[in-house]
C-alpha positions, -999 to +999 in steps of 0.1 A: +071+196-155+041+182-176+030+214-189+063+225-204+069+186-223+065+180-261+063+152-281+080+142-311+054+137-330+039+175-320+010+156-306-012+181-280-033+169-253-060+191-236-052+183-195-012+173-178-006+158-145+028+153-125+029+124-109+036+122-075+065+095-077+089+079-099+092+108-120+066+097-143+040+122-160+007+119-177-006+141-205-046+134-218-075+141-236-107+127-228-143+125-248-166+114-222-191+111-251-172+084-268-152+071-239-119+079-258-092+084-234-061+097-254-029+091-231+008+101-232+024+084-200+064+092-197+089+083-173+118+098-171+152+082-153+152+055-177+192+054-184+192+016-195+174-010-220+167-036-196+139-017-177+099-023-183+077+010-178+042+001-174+008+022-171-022+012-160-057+012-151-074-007-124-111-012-136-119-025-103-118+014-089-089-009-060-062+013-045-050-016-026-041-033-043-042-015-070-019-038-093-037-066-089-064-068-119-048-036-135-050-038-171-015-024-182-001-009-212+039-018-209+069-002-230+105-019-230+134-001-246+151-023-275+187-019-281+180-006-320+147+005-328+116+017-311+110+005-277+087-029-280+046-014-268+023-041-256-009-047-230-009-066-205-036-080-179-017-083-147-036-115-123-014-112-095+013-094-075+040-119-091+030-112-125+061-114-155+037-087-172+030-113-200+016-098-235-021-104-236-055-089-245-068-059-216-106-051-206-100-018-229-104-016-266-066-001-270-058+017-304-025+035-315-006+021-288+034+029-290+061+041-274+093+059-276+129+060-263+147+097-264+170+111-238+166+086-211+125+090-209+102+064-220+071+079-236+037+052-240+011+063-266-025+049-268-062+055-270-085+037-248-120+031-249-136+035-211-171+027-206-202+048-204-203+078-178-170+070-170-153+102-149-124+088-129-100+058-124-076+047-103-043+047-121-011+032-114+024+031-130+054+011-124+090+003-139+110-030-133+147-049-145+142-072-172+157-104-176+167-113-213+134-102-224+112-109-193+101-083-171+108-091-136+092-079-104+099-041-090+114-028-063+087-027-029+100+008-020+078+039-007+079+058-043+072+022-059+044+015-034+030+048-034+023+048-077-014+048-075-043+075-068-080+081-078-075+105-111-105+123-123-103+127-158-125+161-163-107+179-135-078+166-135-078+167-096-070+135-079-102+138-059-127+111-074-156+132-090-172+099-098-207+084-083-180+053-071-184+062-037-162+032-028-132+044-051-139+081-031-139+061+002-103+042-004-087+077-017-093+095+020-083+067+037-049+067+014-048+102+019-050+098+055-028+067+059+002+081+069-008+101+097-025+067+114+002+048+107+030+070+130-002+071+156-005+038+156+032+030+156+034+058+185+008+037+208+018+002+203+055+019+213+040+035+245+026+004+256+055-019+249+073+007+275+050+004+297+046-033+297+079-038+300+079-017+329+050-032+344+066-067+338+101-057+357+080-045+386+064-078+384+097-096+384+110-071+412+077-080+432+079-113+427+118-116+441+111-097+473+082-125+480+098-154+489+072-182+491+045-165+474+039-178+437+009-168+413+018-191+382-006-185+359-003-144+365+033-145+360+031-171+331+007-146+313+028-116+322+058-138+306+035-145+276+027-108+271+064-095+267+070-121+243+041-109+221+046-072+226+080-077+214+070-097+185+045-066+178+075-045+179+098-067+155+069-063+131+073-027+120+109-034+114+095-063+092+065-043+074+062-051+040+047-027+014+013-029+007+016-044-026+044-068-019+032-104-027+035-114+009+022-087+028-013-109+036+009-132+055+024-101+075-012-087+080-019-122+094+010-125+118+006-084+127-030-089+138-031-122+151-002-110+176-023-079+178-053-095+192-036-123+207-022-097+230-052-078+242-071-109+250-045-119+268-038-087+287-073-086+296-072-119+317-039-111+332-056-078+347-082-096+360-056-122+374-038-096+389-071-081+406-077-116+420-043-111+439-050-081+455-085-096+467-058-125+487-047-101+501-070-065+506-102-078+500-122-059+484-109-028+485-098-020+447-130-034+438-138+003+426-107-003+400-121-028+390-154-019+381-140+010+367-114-011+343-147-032+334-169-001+322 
């Protein structure tokens, strides 16, 4: 637990979070006067030398991404000696966290290496009136002495939140209305997610249903074709199992190719309504051939 932690160097700060993954805590003290942010950020779970810790602040107010434009400080454990402290300004999802100036006037920025826990020191400068932040935090392999990317898992995925700094809450006290407006959809993300997952299931059942009785129909009428309603019906399965494969192949949020899974998820998406729209209508046609225009009712009903 934060609140129980010390420091080696006896150092006190006035507010402690846990963080909610990657057992990684943050200790601060904040003068909104002056804008100085004092920070402690540990993680603990560190058993090796050839992992990066990183901690960062998106001045963007992004939660997703919320790496992207993050200005980071970074910490990597040395074999002898004090772990090497630097900043970073991370451009991209595929960034090698290269040492560089941040956004942030940084001061008193180290780090230390004791019993497995990384600990990052600094004092940052924020800018006027500044109340909360979107924070993230992150560790990695490195490679000789390059970090390399992390791991796209949920706890690795899920290292970000709207912290407000006079609270300590992680609901945005802030007049960024936008930052507020990201955290409850966060907040509420999972919960759309399993519906959504739960309706696109439910109608891949009953589509393939719908398309065996199609196929079942279609067998028992000798002589009778409608090629373009069958075509489209043939069309639709293929899609709607496409839709399926994709939440088997879901990428993380932050994962450098997640756009192109967003683009194949909703172009198959919205490839398949359309599409599932004129087949109705096709098949509505084909009960005019033969009942006239008795489901017309249906029909204007499906329309409103």
């Amino acid at each position: 637990m934060a609140s129980i932690q010390t420091f080696s160097n006896n150092k006190r700060y006035a507010t402690c979070r846990d963080l909610p993954q990657l057992t990684s805590y943050l200790h601060w003290t904040y003068d909104q006067a002056s804008g100085n942010l004092d920070i402690a950020f540990r993680h603990t779970g560190i058993t090796s030398t050839d992992r990066w810790v990183a901690w960062a602040i998106n001045p963007n107010n992004k939660l997703d991404p919320a790496m992207v434009g993050a200005q980071a400080l970074v910490a990597i454990p040395q074999a002898s000696g004090s772990p090497r402290a630097y900043t970073s300004s991370i451009a991209s999802t595929n960034t090698q966290l290269q040492e560089g100036t941040i956004s942030y006037p940084v001061s008193g920025l180290t780090a230390t290496y004791q019993n497995n826990e990384v600990t990052i020191f600094a004092t940052l400068t924020l800018p006027n009136d500044t109340t909360s932040l979107v924070h993230v935090w992150q560790d990695g392999p490195v490679s000789g002495s390059t970090p390399q990317e992390h791991r796209h898992d949920s706890g690795h995925g899920s290292s970000k939140e709207v912290l407000d700094l006079v609270s300590g809450t992680t609901q945005a006290a802030s007049g960024n209305s936008r930052a507020k407006r990201r955290n409850v959809f966060k907040s509420a993300d999972p919960a759309w997610f399993y519906l959504h997952v739960t309706c696109q299931a439910s109608a891949y059942i009953v589509g393939v249903a719908g398309w065996g009785t199609g196929l079942k129909l279609g067998s028992d009428s000798e002589g009778v074709e409608y090629n373009t309603h069958r075509t489209l019906g043939i069309i639709l399965f293929c899609l709607g199992t496409l839709q399926v494969f994709a939440l088997f192949l879901r990428l993380n949020k932050d994962h450098k190719h997640r756009f192109y899974w967003n683009v194949y998820h909703h172009a198959v998406g919205y490839a398949t309504i359309i599409i599932s729209i004129i087949n109705v209508f096709k098949g509505f046609d084909t009960l005019e051939n033969y009942v006239g225009d008795r489901y017309n009712d249906w029909k204007h009903a499906y329309i409103v």
